[in-house]
DRENLOTI-95776 format. One line per 2 residues: number of its first residue (from 1); their letters; for each residue x, y, z negated of N, C-alpha, C. Coordinates in steps of 0.05 Angstrom, whole numbers, plus 5000, padded with zeros to 4 digits. Atoms other than C-alpha are relative to their C-alpha. Layout:
# DRENLOTI-95776
NUM> A> X,Y,Z,X,Y,Z,X,Y,Z  ... .
This chain:
# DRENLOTI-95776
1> XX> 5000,5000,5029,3676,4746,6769,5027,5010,4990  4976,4994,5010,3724,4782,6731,5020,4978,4990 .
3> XX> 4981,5011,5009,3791,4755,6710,5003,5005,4967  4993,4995,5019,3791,4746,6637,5021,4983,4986 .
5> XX> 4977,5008,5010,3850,4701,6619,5020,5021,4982  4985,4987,5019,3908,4722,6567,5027,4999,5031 .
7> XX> 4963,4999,4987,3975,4743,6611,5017,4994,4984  4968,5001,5021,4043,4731,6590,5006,5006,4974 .
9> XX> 4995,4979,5021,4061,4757,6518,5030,5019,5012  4984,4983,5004,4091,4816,6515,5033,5004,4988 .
11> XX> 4968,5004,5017,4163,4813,6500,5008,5024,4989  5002,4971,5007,4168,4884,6481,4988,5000,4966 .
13> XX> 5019,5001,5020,4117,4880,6429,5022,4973,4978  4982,5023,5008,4151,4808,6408,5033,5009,4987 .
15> XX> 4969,4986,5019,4219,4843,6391,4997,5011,4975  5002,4981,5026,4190,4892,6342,4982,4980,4981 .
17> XX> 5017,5026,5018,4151,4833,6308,5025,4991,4981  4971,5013,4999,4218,4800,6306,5017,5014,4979 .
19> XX> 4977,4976,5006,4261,4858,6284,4980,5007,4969  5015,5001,5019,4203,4873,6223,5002,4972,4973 .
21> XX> 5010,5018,5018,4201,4808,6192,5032,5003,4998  4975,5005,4997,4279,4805,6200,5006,5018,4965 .
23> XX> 5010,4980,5018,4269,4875,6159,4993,4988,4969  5003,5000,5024,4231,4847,6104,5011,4985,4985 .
25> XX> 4989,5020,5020,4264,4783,6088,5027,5011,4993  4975,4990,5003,4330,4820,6090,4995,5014,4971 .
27> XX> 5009,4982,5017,4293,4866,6034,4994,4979,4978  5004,5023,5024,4274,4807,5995,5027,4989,4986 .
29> XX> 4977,5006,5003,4345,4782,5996,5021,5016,4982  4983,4982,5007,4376,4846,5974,4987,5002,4967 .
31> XX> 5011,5001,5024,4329,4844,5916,5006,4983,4977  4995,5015,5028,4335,4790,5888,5035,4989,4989 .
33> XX> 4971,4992,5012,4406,4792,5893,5011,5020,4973  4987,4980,5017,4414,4856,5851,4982,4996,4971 .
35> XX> 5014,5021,5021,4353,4816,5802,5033,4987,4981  4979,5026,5011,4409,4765,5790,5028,5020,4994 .
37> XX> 4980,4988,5010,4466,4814,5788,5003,5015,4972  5008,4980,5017,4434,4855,5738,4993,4972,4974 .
39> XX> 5012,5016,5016,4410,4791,5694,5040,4992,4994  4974,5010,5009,4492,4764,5696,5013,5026,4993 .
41> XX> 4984,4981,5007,4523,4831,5677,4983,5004,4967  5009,5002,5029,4465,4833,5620,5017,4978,4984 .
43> XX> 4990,5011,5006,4489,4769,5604,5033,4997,4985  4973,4990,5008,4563,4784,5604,5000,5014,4972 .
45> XX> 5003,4971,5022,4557,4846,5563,4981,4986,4963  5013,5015,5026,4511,4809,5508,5028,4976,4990 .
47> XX> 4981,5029,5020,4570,4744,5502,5024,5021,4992  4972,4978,5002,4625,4801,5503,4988,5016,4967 .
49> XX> 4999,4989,5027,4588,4835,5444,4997,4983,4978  5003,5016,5023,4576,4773,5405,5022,4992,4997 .
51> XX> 4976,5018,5010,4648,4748,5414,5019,5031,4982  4988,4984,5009,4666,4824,5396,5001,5003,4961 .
53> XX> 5004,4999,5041,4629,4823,5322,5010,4971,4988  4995,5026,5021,4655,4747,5308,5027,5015,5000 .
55> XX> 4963,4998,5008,4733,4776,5316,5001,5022,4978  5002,4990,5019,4710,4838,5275,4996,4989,4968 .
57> XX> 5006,5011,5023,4678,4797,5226,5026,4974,4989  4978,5001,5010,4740,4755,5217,5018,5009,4991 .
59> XX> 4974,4984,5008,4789,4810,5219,4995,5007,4970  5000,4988,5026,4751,4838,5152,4999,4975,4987 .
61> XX> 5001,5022,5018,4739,4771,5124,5027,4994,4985  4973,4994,5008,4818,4759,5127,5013,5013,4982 .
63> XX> 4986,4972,5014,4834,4822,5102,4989,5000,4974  5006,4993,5026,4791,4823,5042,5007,4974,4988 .
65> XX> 4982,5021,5021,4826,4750,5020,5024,5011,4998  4962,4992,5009,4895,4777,5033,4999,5025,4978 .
67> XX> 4984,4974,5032,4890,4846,4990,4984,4985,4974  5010,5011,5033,4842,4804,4939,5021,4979,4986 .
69> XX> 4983,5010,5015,4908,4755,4933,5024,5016,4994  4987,4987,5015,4951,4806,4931,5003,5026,4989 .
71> XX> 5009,4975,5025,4923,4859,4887,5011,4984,4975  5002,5019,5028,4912,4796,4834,5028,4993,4997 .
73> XX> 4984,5006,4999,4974,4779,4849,5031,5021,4985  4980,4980,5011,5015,4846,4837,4991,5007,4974 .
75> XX> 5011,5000,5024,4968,4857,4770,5023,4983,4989  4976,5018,5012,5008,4789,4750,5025,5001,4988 .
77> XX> 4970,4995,5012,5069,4811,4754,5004,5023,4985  4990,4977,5015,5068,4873,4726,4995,5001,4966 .
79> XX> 5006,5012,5025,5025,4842,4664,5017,4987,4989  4982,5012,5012,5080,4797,4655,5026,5019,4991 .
81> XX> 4979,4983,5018,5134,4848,4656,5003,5018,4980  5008,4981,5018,5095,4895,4609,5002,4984,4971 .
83> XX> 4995,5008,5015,5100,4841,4566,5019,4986,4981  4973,5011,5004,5173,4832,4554,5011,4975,4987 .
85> XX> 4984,5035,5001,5197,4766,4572,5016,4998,4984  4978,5005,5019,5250,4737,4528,5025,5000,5028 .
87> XX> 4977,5006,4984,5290,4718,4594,4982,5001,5031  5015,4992,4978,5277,4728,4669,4985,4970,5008 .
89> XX> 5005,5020,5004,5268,4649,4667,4965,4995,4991  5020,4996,5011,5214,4663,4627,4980,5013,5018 .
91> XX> 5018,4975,4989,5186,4717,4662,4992,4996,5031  5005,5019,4972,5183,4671,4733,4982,4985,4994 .
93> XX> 5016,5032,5008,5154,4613,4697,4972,5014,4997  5025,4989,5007,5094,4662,4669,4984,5008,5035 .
95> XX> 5006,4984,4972,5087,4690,4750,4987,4981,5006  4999,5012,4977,5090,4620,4779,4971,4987,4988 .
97> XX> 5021,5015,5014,5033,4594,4725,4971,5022,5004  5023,4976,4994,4989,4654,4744,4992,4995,5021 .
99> XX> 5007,5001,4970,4986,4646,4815,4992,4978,5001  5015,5023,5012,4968,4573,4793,4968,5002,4999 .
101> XX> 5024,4993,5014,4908,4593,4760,4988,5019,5014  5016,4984,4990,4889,4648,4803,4999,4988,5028 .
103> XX> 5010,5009,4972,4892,4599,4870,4978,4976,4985  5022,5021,5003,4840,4557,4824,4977,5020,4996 .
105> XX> 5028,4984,5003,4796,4618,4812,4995,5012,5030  5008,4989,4981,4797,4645,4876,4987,4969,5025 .
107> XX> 5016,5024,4989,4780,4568,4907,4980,5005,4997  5028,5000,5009,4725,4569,4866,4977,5021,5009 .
109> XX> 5023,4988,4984,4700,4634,4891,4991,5006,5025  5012,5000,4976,4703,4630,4964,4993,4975,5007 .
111> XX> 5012,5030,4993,4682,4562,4965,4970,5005,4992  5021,4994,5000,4615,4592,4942,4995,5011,5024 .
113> XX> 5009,4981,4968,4618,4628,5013,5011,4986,5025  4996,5017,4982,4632,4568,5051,5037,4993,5001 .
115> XX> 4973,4996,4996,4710,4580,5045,5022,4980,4987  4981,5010,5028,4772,4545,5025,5026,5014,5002 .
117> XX> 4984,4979,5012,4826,4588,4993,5026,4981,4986  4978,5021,5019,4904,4552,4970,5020,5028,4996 .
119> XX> 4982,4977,4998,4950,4604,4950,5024,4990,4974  4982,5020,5007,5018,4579,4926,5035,5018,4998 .
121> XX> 4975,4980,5001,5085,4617,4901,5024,4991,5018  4975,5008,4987,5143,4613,4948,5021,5000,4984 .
123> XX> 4992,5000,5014,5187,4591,4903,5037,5012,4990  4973,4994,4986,5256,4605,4941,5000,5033,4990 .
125> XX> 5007,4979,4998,5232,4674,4944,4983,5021,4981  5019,4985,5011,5218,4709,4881,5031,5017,4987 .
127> XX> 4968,4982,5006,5274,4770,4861,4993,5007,4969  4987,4992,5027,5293,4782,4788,5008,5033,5010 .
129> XX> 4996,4973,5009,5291,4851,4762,5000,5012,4979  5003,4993,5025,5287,4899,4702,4978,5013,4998 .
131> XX> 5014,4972,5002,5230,4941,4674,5001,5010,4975  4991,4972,5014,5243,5004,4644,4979,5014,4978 .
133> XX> 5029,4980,5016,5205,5038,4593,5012,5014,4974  4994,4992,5023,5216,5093,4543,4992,5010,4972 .
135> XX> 5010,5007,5035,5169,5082,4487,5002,4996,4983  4986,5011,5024,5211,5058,4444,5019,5033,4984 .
137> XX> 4992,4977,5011,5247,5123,4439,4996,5026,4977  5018,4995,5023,5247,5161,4377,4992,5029,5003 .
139> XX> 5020,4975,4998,5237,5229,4405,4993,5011,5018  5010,4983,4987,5204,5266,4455,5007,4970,5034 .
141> XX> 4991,5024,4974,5237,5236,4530,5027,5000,4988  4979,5003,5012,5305,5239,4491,5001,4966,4992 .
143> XX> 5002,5024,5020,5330,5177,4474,5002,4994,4984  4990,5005,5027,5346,5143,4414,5019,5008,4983 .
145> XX> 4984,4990,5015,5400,5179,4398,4996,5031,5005  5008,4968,5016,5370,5244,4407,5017,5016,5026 .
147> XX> 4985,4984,4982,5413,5254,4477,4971,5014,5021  5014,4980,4978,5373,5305,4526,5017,4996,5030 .
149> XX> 4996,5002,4986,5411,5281,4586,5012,4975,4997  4978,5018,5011,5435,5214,4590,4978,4984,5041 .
151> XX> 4997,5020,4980,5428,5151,4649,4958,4983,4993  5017,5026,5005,5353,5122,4651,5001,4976,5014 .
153> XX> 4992,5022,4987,5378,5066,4697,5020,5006,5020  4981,4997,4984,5441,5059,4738,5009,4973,5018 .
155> XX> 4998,5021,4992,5470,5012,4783,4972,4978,5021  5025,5018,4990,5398,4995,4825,5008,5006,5023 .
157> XX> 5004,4987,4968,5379,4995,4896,4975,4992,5008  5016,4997,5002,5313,4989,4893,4977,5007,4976 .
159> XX> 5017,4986,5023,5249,5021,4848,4977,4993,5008  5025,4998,4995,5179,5014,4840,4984,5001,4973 .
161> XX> 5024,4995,5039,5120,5033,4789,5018,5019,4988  4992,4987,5017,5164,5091,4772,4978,5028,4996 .
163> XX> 5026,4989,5017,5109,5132,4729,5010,5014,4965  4994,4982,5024,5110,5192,4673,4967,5007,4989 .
165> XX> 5029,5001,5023,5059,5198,4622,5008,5033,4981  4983,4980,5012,5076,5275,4607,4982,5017,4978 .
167> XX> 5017,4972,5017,5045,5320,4538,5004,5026,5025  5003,4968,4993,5017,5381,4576,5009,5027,4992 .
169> XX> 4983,4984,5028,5031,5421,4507,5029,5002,4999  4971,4993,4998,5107,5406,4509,5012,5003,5022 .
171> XX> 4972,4985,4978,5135,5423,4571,5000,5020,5003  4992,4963,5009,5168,5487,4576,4993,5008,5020 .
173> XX> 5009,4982,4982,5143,5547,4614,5015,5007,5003  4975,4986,4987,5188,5572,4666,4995,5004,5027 .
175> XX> 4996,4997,4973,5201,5589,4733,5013,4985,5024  4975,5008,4981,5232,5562,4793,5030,5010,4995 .
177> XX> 4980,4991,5010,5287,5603,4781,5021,4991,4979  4988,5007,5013,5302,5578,4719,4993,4974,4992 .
179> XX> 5003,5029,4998,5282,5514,4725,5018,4977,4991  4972,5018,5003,5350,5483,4727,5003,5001,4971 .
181> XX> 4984,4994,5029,5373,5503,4655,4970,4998,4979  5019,5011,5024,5299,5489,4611,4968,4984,5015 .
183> XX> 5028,5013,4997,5250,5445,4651,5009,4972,4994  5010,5030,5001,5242,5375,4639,5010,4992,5035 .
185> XX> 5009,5009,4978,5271,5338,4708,5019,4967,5004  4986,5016,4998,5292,5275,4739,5022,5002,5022 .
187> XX> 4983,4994,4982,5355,5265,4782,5007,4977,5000  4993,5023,4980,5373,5212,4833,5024,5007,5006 .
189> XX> 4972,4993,4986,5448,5209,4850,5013,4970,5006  4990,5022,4993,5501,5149,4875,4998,5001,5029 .
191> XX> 5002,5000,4973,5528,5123,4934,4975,4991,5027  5024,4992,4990,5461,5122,4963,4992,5024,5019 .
193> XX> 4995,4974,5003,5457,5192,4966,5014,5023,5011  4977,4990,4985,5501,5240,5010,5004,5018,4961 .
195> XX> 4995,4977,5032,5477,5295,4942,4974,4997,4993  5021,5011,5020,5436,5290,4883,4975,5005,5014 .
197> XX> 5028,4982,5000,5358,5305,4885,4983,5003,4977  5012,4992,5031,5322,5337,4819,4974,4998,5013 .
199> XX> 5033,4998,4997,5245,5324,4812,5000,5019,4969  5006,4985,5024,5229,5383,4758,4967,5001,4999 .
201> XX> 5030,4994,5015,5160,5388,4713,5001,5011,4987  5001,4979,5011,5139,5443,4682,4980,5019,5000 .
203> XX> 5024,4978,4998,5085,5495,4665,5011,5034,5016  4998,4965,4993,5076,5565,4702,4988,5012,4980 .
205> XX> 5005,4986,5024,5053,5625,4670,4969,5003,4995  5040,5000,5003,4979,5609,4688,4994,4975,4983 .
207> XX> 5003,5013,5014,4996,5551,4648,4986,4966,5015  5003,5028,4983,4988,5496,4709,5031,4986,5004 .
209> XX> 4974,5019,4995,5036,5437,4714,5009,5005,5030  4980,4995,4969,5083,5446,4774,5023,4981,4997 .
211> XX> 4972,5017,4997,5128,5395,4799,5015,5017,5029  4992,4985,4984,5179,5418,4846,5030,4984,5001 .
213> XX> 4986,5018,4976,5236,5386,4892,5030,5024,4993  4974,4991,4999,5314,5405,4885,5020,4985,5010 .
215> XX> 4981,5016,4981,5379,5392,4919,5028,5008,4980  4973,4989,5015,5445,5389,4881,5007,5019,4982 .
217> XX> 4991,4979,5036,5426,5431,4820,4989,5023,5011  5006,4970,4992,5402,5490,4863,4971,5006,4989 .
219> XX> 5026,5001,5005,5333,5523,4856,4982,4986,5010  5018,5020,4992,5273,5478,4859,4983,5012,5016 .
221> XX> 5021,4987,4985,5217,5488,4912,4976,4985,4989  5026,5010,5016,5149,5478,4882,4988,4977,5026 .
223> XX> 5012,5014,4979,5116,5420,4916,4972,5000,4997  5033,4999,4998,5047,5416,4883,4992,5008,4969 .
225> XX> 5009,4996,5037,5012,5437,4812,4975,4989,4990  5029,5010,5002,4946,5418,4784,4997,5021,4964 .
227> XX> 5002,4988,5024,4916,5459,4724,4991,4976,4983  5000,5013,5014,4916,5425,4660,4985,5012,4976 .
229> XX> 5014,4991,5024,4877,5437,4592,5017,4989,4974  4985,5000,5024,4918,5440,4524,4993,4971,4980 .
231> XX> 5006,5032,5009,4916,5365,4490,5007,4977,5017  5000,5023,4974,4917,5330,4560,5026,4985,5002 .
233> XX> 4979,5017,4983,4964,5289,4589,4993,5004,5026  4997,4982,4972,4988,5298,4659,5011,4965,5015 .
235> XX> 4991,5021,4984,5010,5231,4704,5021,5005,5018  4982,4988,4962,5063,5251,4761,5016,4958,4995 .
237> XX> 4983,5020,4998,5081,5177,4790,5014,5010,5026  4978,4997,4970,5144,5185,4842,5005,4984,5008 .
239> XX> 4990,5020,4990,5146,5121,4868,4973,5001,5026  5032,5005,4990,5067,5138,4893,4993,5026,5010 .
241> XX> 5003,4975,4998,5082,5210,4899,4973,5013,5001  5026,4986,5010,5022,5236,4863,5006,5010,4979 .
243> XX> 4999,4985,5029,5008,5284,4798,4966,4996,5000  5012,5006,5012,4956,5266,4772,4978,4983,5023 .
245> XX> 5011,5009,4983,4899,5240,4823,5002,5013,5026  4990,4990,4963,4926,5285,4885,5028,4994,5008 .
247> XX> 4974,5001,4985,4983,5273,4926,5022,5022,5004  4977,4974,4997,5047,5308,4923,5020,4990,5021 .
249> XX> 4980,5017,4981,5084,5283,4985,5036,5015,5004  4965,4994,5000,5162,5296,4979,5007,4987,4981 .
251> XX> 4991,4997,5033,5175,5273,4911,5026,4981,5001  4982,5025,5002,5212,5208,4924,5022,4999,5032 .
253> XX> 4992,4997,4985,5277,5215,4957,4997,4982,5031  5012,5004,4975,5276,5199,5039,5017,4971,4999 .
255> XX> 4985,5021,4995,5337,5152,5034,5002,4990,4981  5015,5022,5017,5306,5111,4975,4990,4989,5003 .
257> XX> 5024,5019,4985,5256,5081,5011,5011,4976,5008  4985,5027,4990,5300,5034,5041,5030,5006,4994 .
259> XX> 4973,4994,4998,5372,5047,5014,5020,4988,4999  4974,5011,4992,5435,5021,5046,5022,4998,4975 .
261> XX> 4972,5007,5027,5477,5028,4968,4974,5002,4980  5008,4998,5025,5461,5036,4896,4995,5032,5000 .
263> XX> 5005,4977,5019,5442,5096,4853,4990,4998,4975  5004,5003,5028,5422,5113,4787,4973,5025,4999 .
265> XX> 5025,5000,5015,5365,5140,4757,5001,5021,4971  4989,4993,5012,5385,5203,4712,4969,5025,4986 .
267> XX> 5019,4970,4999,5333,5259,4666,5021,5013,4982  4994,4971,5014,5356,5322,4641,4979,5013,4990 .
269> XX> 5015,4990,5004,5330,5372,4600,4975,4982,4987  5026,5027,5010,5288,5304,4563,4993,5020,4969 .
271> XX> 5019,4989,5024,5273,5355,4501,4983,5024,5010  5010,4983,4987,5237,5397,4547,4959,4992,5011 .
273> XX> 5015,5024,4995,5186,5336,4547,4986,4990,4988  4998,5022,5010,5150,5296,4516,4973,4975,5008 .
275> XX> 5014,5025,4990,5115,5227,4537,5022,4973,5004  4997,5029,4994,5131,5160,4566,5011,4991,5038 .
277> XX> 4996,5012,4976,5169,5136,4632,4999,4963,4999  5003,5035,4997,5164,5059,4656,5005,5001,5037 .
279> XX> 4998,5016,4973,5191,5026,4722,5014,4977,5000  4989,5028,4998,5209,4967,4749,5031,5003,5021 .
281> XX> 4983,4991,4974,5275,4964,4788,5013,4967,5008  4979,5032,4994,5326,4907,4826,5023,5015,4991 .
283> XX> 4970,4994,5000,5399,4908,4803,5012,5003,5031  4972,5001,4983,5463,4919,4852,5019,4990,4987 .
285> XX> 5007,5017,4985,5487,4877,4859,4983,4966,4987  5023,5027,5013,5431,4819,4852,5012,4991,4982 .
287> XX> 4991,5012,5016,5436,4782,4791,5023,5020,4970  4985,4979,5028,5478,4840,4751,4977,5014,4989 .
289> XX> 5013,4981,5018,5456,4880,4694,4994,5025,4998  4993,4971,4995,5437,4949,4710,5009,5014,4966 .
291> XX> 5002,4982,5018,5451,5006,4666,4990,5019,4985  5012,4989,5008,5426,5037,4619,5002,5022,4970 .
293> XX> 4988,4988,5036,5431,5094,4559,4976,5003,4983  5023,5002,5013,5368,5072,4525,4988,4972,4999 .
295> XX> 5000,5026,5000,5337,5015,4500,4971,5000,5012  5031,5002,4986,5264,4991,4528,5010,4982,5026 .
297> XX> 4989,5009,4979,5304,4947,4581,4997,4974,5000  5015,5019,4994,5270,4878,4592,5002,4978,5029 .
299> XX> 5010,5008,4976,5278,4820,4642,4970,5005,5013  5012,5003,4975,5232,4824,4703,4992,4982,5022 .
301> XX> 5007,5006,4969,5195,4799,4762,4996,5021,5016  5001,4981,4984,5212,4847,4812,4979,5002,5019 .
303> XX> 5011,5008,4978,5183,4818,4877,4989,4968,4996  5005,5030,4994,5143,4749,4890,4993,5002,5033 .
305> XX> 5021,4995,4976,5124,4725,4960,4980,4972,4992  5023,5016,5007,5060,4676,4960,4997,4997,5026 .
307> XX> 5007,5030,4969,5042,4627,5023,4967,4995,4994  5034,5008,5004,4963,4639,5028,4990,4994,5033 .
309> XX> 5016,5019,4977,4913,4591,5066,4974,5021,4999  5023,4995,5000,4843,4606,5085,4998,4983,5024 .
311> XX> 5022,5015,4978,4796,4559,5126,4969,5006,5000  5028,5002,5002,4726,4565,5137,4994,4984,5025 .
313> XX> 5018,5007,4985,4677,4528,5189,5018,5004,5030  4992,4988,4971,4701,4585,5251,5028,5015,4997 .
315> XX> 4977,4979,5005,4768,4611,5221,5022,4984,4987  4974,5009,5002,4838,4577,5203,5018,5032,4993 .
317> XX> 4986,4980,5002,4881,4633,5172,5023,4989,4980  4982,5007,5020,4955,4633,5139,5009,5020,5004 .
319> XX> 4979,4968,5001,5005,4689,5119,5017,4986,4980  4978,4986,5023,5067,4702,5081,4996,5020,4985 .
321> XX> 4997,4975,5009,5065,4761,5040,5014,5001,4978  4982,5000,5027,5119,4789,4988,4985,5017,4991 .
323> XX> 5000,4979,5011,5089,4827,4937,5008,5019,4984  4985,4978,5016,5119,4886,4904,4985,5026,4996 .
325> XX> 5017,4976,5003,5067,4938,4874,5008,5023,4995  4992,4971,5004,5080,5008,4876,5034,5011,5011 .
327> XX> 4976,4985,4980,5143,5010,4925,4995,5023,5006  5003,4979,4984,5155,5078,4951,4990,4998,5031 .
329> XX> 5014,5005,4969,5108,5085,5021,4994,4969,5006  5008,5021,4993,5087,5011,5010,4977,4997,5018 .
């Protein structure tokens, strides 16, 4: 009778069994490894972009309390100094009663947006100044006595909000060339200063306003123009270096911005003119009286600084900030 029994297993066969299954679980393993790798890098990437838009969304939140306290804030002062204090005493006390009343309106409105808002004058820290203005004058940019060159402020060492309100119609047509001797200009000089610098205004012969940049009386180089229409008024502020809504970048000397002395503050050629200047300036030294050969000269609040809060829920915020509107390159 045949032999039908099972022999030995095959060990041969048995390896590659072995070596297969080894195979697939290894394949399983690798899988669900790169499953899970791929699920924690989603992960990552999702808390990374949620923690990215909360720091965005604070950064603007911040930002739109600080310029909304001190926009409202530089408004303040300049309202007060437009409205010529009797004494600079005066003209603090109106600042410090504003910021008052505008850290109770501004409570009130971010506290509708979950927020709370304290904003509070630093009281150490508010600088006495003058502002300037020559409206009062009885003719043209001449002063009151009818001089065509005289001092609109002397003795400062700092400026801001300085702004011309110029008739289109009266300024004289001329050239670079002759610029010096019948335009309308202003001039910065003092130890400040190595040598003067002339800001001239003036029509060309196409009958566009041209301001234009000088050094020690020499000829002016045009910096920018804008065409004008007969009736108009024309704006050039040099503290903001603009003419009317474009930018004229040179206007306001380089070492005024921050200047190590005094200077003064001089126009020529004022019947060449006619409108309205206004700025605010600080004396040299603090506490003195600048000078002046015109009247329109008014205590001031130069500078305040203000100590603002903000809290909400996910945000704690504080600052310092001085404000002073319309510095040169503020």
């Amino acid at each position: 009778m045949a032999d039908v029994s099972l022999g030995p297993p095959d060990g041969k066969r048995l390896r590659e069994a072995d070596r297969g299954q080894l195979l697939v679980v290894a394949g399983l393993v690798m899988a669900v490894s790169l499953v899970a790798l791929v699920v924690l890098l989603n992960a990552t990437i999702f808390t990374e972009n949620l923690a990215t838009r909360g720091i965005e969304t604070a950064d603007g939140e911040t930002a739109d309390v600080r310029a909304t306290a001190v926009g409202s804030v530089g408004e303040l002062i300049d309202a007060t100094n437009r409205a010529d204090p009797d004494s600079h005493d005066a003209a603090n006390d109106t600042v410090r009663e504003g910021v008052a009343d505008l850290d109770e309106r501004m409570a009130r409105s971010y506290a509708e947006r979950g927020g709370v808002v304290h904003l509070e004058t630093d009281e150490s820290r508010m600088t006495e100044g003058w502002h300037l203005s020559t409206a009062g004058n009885a003719t043209s940019l001449a002063n009151a006595t009818g001089a065509t060159a005289y001092a609109f402020v002397d003795g400062i060492d700092r400026t801001r909000g300085f702004s011309l309100s110029l008739s289109v119609d009266d300024l004289a047509t001329t050239t670079p060339s002759n610029a010096t001797g019948e335009a309308f200009h202003v001039a910065f000089d003092g130890p400040a200063l190595s040598e003067s610098r002339e800001v001239y205004v003036y029509r060309n012969g196409s009958g566009d306003v041209v301001v234009a940049n000088g050094t020690a009386g020499g000829d002016p180089d045009v910096r920018c123009s804008t065409a004008a229409a007969s009736g108009e008024d024309v704006a050039l502020d040099l503290t903001d270096e603009r003419l009317g809504d474009a930018a004229c970048p040179g206007l306001w000397p380089a070492e005024l911005v921050v200047p190590t002395d005094g200077y003064a503050i001089r126009f020529g050629n004022a019947d060449a003119a006619d409108g309205t200047a206004t700025a605010t300036v600080r004396p040299r030294p603090a506490g003195s009286d600048p000078g002046a050969d015109h009247g329109g000269v008014s205590p001031a609040v130069y500078d305040a600084t203000v100590d603002l809060r903000y809290r909400t829920a996910d945000l704690r915020f504080e600052t310092t900030v001085r404000v002073a509107p319309g510095e040169p390159r503020a």
